[in-house]
N, CA, C and O atoms as CSV, one atom per row, in Angstrom:
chain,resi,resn,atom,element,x,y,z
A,1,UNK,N,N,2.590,9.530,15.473
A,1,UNK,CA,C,1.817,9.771,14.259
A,1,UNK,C,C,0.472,10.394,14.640
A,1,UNK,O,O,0.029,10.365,15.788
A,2,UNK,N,N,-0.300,11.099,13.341
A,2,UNK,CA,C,-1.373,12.014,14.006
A,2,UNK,C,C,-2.209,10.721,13.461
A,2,UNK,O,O,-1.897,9.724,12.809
A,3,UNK,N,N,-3.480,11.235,14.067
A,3,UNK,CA,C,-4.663,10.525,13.469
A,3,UNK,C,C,-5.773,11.601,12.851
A,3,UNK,O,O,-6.948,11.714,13.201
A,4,UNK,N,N,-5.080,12.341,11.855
A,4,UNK,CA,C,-5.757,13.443,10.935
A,4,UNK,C,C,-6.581,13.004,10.346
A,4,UNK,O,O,-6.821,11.820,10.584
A,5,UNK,N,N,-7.372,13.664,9.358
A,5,UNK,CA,C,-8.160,12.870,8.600
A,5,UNK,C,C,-8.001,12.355,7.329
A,5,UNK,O,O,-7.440,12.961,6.417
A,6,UNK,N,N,-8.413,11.405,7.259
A,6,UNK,CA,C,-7.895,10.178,6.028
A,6,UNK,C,C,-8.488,10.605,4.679
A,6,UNK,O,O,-9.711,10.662,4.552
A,7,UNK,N,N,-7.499,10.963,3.472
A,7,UNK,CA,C,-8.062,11.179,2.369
A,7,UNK,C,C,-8.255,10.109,1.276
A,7,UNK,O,O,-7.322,9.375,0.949
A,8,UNK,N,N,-9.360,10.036,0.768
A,8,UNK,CA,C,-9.655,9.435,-0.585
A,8,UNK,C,C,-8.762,9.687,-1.557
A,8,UNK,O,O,-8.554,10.892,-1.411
A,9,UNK,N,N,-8.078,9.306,-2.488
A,9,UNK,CA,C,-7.287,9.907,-3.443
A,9,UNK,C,C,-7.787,8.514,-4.769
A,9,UNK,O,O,-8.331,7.449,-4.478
A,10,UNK,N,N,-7.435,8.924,-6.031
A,10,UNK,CA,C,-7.225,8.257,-6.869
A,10,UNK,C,C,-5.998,8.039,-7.196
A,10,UNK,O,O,-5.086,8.517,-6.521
A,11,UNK,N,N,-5.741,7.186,-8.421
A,11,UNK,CA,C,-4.293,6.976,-8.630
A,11,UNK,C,C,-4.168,7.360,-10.315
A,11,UNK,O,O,-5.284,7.547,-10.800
A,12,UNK,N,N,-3.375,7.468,-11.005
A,12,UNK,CA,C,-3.700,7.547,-12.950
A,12,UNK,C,C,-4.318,6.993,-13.343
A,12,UNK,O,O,-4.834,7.469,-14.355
A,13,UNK,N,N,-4.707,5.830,-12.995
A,13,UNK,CA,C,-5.608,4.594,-13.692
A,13,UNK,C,C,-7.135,4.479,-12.869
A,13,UNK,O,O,-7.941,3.586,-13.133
A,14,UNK,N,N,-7.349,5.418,-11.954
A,14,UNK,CA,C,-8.772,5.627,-11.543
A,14,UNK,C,C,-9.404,4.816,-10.076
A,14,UNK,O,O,-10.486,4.893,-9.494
A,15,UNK,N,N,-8.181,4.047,-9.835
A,15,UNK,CA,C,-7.959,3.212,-8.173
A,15,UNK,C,C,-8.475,4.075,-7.431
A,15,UNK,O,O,-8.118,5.209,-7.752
A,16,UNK,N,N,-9.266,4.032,-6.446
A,16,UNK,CA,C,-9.439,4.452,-5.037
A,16,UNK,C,C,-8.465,4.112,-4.141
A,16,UNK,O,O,-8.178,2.919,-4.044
A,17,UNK,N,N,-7.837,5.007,-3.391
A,17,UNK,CA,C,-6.994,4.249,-2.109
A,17,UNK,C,C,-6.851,5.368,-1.047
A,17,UNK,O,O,-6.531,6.478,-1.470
A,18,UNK,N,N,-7.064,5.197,0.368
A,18,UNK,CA,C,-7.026,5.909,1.315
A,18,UNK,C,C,-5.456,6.041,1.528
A,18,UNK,O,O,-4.544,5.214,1.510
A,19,UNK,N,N,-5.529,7.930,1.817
A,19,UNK,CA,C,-3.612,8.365,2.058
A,19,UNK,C,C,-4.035,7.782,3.590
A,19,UNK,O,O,-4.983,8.002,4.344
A,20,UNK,N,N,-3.133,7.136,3.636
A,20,UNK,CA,C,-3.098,6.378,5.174
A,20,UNK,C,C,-1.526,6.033,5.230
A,20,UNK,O,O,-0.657,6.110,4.361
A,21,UNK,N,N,-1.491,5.684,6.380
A,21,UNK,CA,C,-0.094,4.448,6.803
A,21,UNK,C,C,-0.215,3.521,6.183
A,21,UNK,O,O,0.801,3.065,5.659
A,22,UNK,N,N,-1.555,2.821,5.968
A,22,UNK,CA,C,-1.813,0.996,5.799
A,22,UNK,C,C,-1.913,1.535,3.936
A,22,UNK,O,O,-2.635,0.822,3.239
A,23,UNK,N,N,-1.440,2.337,3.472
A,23,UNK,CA,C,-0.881,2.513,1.892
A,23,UNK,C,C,0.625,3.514,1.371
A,23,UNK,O,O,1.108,4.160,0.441
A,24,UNK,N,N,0.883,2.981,2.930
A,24,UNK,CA,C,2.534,4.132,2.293
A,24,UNK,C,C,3.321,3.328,2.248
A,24,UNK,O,O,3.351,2.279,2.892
A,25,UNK,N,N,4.430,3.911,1.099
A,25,UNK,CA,C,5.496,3.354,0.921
A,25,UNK,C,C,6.980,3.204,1.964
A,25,UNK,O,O,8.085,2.705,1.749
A,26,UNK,N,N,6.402,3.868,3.104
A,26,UNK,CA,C,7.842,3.846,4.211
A,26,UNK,C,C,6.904,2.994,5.356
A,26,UNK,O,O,7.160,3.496,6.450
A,27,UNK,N,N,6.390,2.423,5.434
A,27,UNK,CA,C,5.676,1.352,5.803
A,27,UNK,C,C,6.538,-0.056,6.150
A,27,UNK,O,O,6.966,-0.788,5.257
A,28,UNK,N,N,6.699,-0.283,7.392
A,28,UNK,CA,C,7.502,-1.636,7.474
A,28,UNK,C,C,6.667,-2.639,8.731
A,28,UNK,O,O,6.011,-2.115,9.631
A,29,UNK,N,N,6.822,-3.989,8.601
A,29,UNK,CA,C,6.239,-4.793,9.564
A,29,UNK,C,C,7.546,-5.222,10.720
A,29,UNK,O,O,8.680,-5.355,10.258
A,30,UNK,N,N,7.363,-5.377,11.879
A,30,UNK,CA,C,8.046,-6.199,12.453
A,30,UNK,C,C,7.968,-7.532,12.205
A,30,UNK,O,O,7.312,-8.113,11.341
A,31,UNK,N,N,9.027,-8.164,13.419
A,31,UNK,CA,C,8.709,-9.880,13.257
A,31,UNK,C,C,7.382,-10.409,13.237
A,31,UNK,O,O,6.831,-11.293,12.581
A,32,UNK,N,N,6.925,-9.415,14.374
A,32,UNK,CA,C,5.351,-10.239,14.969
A,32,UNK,C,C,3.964,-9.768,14.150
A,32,UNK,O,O,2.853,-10.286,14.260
A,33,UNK,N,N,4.272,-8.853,13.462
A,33,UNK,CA,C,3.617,-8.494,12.329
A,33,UNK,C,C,2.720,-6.720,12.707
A,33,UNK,O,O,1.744,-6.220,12.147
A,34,UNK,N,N,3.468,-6.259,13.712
A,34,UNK,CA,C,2.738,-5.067,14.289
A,34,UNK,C,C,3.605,-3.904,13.201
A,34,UNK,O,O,4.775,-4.127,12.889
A,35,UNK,N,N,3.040,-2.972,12.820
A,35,UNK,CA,C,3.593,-1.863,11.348
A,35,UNK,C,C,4.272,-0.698,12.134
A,35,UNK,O,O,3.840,-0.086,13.111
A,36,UNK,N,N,5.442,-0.551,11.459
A,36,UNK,CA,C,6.120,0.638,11.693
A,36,UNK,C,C,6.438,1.564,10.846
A,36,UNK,O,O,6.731,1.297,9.681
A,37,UNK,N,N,6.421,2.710,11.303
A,37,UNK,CA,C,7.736,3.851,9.624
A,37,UNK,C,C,8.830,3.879,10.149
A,37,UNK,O,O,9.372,4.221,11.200
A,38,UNK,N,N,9.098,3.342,8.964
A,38,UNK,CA,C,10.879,3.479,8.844
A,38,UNK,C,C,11.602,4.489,8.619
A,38,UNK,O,O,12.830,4.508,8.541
A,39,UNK,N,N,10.567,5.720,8.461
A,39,UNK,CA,C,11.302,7.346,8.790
A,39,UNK,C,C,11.697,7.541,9.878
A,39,UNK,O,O,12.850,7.878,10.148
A,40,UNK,N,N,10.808,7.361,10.661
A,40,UNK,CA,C,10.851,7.473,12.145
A,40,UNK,C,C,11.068,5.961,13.404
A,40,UNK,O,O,11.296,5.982,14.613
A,41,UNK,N,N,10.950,5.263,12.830
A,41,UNK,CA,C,10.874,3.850,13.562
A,41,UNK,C,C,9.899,3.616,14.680
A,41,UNK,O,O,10.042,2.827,15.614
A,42,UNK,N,N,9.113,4.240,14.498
A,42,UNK,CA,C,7.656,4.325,15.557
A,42,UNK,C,C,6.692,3.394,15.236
A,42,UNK,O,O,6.271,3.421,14.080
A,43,UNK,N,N,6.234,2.549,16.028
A,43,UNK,CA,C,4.870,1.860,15.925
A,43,UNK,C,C,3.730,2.713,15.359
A,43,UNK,O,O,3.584,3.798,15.922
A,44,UNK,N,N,3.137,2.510,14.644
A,44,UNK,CA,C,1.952,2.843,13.590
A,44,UNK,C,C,0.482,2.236,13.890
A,44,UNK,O,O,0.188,1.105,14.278
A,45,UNK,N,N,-0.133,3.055,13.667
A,45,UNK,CA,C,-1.858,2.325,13.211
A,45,UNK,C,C,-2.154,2.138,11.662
A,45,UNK,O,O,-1.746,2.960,10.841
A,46,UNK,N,N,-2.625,1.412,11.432
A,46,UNK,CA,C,-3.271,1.416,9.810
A,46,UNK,C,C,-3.884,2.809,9.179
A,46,UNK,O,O,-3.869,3.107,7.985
A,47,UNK,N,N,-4.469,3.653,10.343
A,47,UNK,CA,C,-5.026,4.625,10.035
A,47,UNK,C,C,-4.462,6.013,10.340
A,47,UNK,O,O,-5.109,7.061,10.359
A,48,UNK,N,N,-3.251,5.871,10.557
A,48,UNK,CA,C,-2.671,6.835,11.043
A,48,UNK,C,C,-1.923,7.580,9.664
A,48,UNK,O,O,-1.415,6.983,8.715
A,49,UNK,N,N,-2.032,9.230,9.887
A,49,UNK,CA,C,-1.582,9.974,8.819
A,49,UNK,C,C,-0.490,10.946,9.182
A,49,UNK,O,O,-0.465,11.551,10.254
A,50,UNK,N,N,0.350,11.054,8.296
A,50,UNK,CA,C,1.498,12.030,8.292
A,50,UNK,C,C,1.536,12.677,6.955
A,50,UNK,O,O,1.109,12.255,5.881
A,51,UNK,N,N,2.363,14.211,7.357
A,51,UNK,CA,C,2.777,14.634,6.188
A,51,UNK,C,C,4.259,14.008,5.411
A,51,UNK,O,O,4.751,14.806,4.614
A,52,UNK,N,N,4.779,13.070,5.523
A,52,UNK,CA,C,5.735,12.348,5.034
A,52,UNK,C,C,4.654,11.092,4.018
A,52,UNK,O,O,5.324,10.421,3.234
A,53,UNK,N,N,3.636,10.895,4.023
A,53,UNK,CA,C,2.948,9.939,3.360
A,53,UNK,C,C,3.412,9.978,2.042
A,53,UNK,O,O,3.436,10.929,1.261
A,54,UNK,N,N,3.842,8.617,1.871
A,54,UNK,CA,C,4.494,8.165,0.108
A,54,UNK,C,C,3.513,7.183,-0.501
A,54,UNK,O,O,3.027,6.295,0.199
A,55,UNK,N,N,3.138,7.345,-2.068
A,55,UNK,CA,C,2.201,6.100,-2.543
A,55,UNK,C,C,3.107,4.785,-2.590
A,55,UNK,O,O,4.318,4.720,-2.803
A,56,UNK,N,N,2.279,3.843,-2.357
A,56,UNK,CA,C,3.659,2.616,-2.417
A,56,UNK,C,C,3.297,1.837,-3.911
A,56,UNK,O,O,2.186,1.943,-4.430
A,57,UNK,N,N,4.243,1.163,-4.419
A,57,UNK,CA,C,4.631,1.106,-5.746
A,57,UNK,C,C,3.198,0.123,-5.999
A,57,UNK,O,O,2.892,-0.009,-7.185
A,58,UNK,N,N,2.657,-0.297,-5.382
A,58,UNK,CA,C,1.472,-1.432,-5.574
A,58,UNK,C,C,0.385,-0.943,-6.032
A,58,UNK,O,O,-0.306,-1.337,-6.971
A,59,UNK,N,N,0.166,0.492,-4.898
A,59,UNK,CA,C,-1.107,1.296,-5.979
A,59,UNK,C,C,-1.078,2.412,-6.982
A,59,UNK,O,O,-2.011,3.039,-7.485
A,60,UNK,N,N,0.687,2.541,-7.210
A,60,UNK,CA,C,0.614,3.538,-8.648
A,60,UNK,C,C,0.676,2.434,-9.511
A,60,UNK,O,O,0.803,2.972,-10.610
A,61,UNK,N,N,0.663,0.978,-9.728
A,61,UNK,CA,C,0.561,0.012,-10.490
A,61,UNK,C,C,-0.681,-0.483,-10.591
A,61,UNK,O,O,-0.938,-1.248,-11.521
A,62,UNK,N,N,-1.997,-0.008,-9.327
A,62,UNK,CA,C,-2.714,-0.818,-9.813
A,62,UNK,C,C,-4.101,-0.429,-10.188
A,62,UNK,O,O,-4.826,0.496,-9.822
A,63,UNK,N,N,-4.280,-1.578,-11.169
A,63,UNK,CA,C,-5.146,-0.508,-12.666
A,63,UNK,C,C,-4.820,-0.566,-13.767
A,63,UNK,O,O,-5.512,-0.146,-14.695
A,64,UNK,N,N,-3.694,-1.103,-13.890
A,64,UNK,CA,C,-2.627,-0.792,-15.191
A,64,UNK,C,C,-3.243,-1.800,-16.156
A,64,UNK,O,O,-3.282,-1.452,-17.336
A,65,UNK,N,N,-3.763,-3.077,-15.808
A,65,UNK,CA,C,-3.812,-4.415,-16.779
A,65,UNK,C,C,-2.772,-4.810,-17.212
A,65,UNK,O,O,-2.736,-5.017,-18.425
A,66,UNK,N,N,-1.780,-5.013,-16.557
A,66,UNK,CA,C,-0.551,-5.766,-17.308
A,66,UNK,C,C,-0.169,-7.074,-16.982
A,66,UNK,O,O,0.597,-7.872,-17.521
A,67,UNK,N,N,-1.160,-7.134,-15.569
A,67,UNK,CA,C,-0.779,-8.338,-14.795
A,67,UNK,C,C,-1.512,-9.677,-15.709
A,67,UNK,O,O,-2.368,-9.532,-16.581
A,68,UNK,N,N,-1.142,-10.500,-15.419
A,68,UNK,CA,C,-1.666,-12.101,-15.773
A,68,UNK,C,C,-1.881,-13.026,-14.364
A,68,UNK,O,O,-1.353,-12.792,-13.277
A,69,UNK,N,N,-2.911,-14.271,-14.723
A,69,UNK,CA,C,-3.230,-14.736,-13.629
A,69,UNK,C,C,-2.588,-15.847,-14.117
A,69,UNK,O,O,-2.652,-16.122,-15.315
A,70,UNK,N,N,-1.933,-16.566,-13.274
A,70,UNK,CA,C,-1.012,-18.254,-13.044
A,70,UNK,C,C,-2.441,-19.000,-12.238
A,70,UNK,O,O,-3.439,-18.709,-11.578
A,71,UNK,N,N,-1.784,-20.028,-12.772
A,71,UNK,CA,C,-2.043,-21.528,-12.299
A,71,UNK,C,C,-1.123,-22.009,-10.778
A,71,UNK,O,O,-0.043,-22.584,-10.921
A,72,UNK,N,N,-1.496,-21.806,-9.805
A,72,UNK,CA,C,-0.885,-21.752,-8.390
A,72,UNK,C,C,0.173,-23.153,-8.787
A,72,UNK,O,O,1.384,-23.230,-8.583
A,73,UNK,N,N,-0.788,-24.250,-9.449
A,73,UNK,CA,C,0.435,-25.439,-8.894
A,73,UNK,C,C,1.511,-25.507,-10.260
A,73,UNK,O,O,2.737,-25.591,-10.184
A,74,UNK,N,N,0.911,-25.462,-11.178
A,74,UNK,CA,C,1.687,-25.235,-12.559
A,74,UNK,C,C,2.591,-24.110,-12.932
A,74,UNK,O,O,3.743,-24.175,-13.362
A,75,UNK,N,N,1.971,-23.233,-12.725
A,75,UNK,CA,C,2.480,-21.864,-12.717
A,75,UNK,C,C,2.078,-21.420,-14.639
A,75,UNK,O,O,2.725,-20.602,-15.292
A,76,UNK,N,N,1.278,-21.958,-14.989
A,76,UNK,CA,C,0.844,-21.560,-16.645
A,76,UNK,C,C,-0.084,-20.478,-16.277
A,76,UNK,O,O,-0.810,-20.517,-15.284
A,77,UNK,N,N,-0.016,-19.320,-17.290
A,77,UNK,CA,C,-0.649,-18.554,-17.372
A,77,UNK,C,C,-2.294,-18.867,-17.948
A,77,UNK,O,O,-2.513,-19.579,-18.929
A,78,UNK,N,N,-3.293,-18.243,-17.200
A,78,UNK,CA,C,-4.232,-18.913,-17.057
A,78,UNK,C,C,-4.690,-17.572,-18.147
A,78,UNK,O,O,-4.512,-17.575,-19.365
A,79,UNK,N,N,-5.229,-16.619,-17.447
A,79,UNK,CA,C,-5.326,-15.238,-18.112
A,79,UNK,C,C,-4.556,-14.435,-18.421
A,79,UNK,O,O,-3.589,-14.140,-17.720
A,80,UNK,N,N,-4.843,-13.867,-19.630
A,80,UNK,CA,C,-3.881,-12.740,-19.778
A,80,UNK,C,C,-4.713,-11.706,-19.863
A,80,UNK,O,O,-4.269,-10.566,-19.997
């Protein structure tokens, strides 16, 4: 992977998120928790950039307000 330079991007809803590895969607962890792409199956840096970079479904979602906050032990919706 290169270590090009890292772009700022927004998302529809006005999110900041760096095009990086540590925000793509072909992004995988091993057991021990060290990140790989699963295009290529290569060990990764967080900061490492390719032209294969995909948004991963977490930050074209986030922004949206749809989410609600739970009650960890109850599980009742606290906020909506």
């Amino acid at each position: 992977m290169a270590q090009d330079e890292i772009k700022y991007e927004r998302n529809q809803f006005g999110i900041v998120y760096k095009q990086c590895c540590a925000s793509c969607a072909l992004k995988k962890y091993r057991y021990d928790g060290k990140r790989f792409c699963k295009l290529n199956n290569k060990m990764v840096e967080a900061l490492d950039v390719c032209e294969h970079w995909q948004m991963m479904e977490g930050l074209q979602n986030a922004g949206r307000k749809s989410g609600v906050v739970k009650d960890m032990v109850t599980k009742e919706i606290i906020i909506r």
